[in-house]
C-alpha positions in Angstrom: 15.0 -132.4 -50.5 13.1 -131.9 -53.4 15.6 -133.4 -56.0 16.0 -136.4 -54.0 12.1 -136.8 -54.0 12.0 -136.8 -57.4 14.8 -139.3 -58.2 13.2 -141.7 -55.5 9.5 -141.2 -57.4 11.4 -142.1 -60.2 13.5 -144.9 -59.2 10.0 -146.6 -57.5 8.3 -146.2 -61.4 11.4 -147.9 -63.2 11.9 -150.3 -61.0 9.4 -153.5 -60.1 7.8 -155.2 -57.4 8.4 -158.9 -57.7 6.5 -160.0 -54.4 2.9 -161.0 -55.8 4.8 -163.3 -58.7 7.2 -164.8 -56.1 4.0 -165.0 -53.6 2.1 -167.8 -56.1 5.3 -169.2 -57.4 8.8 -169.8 -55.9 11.9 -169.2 -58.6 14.7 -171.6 -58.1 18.0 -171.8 -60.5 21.4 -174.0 -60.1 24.6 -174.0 -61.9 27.5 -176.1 -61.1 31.4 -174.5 -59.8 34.6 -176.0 -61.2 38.3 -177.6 -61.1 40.6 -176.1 -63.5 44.2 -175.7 -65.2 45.2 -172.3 -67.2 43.5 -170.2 -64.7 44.2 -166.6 -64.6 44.8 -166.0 -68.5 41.3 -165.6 -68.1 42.0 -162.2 -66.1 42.0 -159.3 -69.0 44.3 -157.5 -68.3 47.0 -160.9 -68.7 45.2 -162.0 -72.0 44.4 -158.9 -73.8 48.1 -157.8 -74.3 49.2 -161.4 -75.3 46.5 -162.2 -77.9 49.4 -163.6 -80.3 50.0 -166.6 -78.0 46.3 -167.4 -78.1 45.8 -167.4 -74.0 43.3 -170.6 -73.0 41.8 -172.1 -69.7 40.5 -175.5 -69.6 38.0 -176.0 -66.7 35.8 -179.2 -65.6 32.0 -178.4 -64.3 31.1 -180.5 -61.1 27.9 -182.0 -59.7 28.6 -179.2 -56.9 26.1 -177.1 -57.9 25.1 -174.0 -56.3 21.3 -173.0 -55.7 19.1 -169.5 -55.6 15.6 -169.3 -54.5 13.6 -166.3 -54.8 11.0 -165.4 -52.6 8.5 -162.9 -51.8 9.7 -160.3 -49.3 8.4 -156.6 -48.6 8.0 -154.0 -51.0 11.2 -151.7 -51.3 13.5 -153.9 -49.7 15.8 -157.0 -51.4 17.3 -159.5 -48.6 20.1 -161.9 -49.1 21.6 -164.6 -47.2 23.7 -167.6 -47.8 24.4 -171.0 -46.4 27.7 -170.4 -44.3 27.8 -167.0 -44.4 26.4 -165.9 -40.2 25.1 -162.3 -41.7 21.9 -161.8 -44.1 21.3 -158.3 -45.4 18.5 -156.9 -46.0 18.2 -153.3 -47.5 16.0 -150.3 -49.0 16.4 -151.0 -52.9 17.3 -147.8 -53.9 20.5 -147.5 -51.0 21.9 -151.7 -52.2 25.4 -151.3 -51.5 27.5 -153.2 -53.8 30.5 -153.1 -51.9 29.1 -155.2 -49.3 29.9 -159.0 -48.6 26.7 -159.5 -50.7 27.4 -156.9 -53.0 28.0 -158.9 -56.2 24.6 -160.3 -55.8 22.8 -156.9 -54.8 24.2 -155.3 -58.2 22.9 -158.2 -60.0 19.0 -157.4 -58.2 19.7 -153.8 -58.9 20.4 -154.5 -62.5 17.5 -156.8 -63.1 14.9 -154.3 -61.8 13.4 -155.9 -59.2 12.7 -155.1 -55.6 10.7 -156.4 -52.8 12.2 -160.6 -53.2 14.8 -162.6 -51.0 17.6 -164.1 -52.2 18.6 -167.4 -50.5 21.9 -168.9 -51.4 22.5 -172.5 -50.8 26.0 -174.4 -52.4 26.9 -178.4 -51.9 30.6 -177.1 -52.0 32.1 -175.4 -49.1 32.3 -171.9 -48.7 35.7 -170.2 -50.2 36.8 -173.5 -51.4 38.7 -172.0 -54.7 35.8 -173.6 -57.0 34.0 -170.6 -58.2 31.4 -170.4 -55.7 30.2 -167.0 -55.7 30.7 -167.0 -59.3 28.3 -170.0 -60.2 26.3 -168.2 -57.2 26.0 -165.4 -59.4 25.1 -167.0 -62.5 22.9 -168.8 -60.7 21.2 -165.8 -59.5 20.9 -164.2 -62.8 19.8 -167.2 -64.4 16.4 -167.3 -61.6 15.9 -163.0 -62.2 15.8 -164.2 -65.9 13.1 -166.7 -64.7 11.7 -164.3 -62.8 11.7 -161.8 -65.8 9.7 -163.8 -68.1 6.9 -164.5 -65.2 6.7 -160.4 -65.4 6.0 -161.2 -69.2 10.1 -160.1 -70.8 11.8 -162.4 -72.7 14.5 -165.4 -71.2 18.3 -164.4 -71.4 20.6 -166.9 -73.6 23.4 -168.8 -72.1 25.8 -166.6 -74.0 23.9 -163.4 -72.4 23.6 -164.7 -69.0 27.6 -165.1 -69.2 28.1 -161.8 -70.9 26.0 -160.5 -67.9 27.3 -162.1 -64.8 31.3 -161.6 -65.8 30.5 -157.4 -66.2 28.4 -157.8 -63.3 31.2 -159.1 -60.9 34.3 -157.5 -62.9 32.6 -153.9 -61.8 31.9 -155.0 -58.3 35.8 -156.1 -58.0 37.4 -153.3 -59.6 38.0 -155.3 -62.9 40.4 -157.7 -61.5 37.9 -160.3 -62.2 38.2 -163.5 -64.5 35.6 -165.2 -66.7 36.3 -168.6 -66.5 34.3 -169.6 -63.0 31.1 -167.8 -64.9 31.8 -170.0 -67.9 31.8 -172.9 -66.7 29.0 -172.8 -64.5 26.7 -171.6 -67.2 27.7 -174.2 -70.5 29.1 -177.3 -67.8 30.9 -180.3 -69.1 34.4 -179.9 -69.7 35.8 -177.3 -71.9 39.0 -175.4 -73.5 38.5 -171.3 -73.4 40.1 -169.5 -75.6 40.1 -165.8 -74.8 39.4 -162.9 -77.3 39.5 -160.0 -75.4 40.0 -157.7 -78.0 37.2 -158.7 -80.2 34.1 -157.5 -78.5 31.8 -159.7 -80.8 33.2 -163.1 -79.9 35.2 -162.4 -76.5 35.9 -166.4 -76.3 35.7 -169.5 -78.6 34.2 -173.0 -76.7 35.9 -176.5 -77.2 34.0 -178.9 -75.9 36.4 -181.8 -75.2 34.0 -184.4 -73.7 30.7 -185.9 -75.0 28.8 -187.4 -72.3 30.9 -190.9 -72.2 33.9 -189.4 -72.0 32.9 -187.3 -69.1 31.6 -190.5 -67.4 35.2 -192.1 -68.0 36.6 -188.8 -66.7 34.7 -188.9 -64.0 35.9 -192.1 -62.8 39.7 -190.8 -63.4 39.1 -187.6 -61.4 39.5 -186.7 -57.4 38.6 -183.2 -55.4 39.5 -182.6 -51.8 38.7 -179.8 -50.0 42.1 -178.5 -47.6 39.8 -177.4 -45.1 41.6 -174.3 -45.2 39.5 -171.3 -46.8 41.1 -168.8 -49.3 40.6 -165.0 -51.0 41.5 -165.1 -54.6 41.2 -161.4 -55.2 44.3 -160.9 -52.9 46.6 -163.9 -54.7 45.5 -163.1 -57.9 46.7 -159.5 -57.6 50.2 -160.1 -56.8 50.2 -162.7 -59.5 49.0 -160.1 -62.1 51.6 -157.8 -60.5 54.0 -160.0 -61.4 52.8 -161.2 -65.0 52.6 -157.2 -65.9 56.3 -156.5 -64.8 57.4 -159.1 -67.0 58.9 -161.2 -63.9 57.3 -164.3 -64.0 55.6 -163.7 -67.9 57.8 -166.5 -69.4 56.1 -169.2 -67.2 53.0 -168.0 -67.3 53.6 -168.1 -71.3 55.2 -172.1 -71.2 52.1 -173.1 -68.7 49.7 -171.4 -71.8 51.4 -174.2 -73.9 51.2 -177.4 -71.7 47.5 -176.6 -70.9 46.7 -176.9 -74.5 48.5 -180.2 -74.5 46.8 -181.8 -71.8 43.2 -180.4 -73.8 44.5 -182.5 -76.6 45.3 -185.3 -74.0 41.7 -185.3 -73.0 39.9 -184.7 -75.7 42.0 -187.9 -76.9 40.8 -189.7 -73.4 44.8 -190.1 -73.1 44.6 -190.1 -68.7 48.2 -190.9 -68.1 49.4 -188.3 -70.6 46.8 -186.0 -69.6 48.5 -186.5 -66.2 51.9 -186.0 -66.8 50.8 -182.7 -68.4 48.9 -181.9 -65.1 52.2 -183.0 -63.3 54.1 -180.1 -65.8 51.6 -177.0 -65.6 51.7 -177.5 -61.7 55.7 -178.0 -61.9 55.5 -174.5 -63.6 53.4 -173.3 -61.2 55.0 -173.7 -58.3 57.9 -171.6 -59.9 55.9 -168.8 -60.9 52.8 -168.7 -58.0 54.4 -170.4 -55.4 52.0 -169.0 -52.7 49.2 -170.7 -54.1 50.3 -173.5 -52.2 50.1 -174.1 -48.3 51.2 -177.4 -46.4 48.7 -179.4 -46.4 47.7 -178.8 -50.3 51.6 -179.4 -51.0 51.2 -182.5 -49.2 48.1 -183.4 -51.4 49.7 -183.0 -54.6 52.6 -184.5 -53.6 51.1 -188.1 -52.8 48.7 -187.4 -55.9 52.3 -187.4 -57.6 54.1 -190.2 -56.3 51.0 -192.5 -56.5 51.6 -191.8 -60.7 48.7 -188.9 -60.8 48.7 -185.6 -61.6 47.0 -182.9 -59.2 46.5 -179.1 -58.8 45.1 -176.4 -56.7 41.8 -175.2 -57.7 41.4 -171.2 -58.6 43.6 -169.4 -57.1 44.5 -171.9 -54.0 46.3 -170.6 -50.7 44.1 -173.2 -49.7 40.5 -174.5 -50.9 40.8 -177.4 -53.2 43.0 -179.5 -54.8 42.2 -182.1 -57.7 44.0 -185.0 -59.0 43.8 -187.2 -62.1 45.5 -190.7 -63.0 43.9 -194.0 -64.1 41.5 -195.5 -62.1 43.1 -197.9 -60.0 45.5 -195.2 -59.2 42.6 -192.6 -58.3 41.0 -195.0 -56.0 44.6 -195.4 -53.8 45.4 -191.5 -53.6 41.6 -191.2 -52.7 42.6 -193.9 -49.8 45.6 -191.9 -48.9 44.0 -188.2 -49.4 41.1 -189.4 -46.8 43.8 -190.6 -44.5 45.9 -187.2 -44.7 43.0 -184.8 -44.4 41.0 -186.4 -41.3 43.0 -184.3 -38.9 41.9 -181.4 -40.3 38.7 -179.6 -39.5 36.1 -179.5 -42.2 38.5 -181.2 -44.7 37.4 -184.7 -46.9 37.4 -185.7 -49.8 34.3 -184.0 -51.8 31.8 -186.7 -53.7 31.5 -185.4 -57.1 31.7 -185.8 -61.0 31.7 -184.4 -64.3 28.5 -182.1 -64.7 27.6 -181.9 -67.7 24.9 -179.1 -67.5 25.2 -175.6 -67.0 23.0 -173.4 -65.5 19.3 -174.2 -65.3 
């Protein structure tokens, strides 16, 4: 009894109370989620061992933007909830578990210090809809403790630190089966090509950005996201892919899908839609050979009308449901949109979701 004592004196002097800040002044931060093509090479354990084919992810940052508040709350105790989740926790600092459905965001309280605040969670994307949502939730909330920090008088984390910070944060709270390209995006936005460097621990990834801000308003106009209705768990699909890639089963297509994704960056960057198309039309033809259970009916359906109306389209994340998104010319984007609508108003909770290119990260 009396070594537990002592280590709870101790945690109660290292860590702070951040009620009488939050009471005078309310934190809030946003960051947006993401579509994407190349996903999974961002997964370590797939890129570090194939460093020599220079693995990449291109992702698009959306006006979906997820936001965290911070409020006062009682002394000793951190409480979270979120917008369509039923629960809220609330716990004794000291006892957070990070194994909980809230446990990515207790371990990022725990590690800024802070006690005696609520966490509220709110996201214009719908929950588990393959964008990155508890990702950009995350960087969100790291990005408002930052805040939060330098009220308390410590200095503001850097966009690079606040991504360093919420990847290790989630990839120890999922067993590191966790990628980095949801993180990414939320925190730089606009639209970018990753390149991963695992294996150099001072530069982990190199940035292209492809768009400046026209080209993301001409994308934009080029660009189509519906949600499936149907809600999905990456961390399950993803493993059986990684399974696969490390057995050496499916690693040839996961190799020639690297390839066309850096094609279709150089389509973009070159504001080339129909060829950036055709190249979406190619990484999801590979795709469907080497993940085939990313894909259920409906989203089939989806991308199959995004193809035969001269558009390419692909599941968001990790699919099994969530999202899909298409691209093609404008004309053509406006009749899929027309024909999307029409497919998915059977479906509960299912619609087309208004957005565009963000091209802000977290702030």
């Amino acid at each position: 009894m009396v070594a537990t004592s002592v280590n709870s004196d101790l945690t109660m002097s290292v860590f702070s109370s951040a009620r009488k800040v939050l009471e005078s002044r309310m934190v809030e931060a946003s960051a947006p989620c993401r579509v994407d093509s190349g996903g999974t090479w961002d997964i370590r354990s797939m890129a570090l061992p194939m460093q020599a084919i220079e693995p990449v992810t291109l992702n698009i940052a959306l006006s979906l933007r997820t936001r965290v508040n911070l409020l006062p709350f009682e002394d000793g105790m951190v409480k979270v909830s979120s917008e369509g989740f039923p629960d809220t926790e609330a716990h004794d600092f000291r006892t957070l578990p990070f194994d909980s459905p809230f446990g990515l965001f207790h371990a990022g309280v725990s590690y800024s210090g802070f006690h005696g605040l609520e966490v509220r969670i709110a996201s214009d994307s719908p929950s588990k809809a393959a964008l990155g949502g508890s990702s950009t939730a995350l960087v969100a909330l790291v990005k408002a403790l930052s805040k939060l920090a330098v009220l308390a008088g410590k200095p503001p984390l850097r966009q690079k630190d606040i991504l360093n910070l919420a990847f290790h944060l989630e990839d120890s709270t999922s067993s590191g089966k966790c990628g980095i390209q949801d993180q990414a995006a939320a925190v730089f936005g606009g639209v970018n090509l990753w390149q991963w460097h695992f294996g150099d621990r001072r530069t982990p990834y190199e940035r292209q950005a492809l768009l400046d801000c026209k080209g993301q308003r001409d994308l934009s106009e080029r660009l189509l996201v519906a949600f499936s209705g149907k809600s999905h768990v990456s961390a399950r699909i993803n493993q059986g892919w990684i399974e696969g890639f490390l057995s050496g089963k499916t690693r040839a297509g996961w190799v020639e899908a690297n390839g066309i994704v850096r094609r279709l960056a150089q389509a973009l960057a070159d504001r080339k839609w129909d060829r950036a198309a055709s190249l979406l039309r190619e990484e999801m033809a590979v795709r469907g050979v080497i993940t085939p259970d990313a894909l259920i009916p409906v989203t089939a359906r989806l991308i199959q009308q995004a193809e035969q109306a001269g558009c390419g389209a692909r599941f968001a994340g990790a699919g099994a449901g969530g999202s899909v998104w298409a691209l093609g010319e404008k004309k053509r984007i406006q009749e899929l949109k027309s024909t999307w609508r029409s497919t998915l108003a059977p479906i509960r909770g299912a619609g087309i979701l208004d957005c565009k290119v963000d091209s802000k990260g977290v702030r």
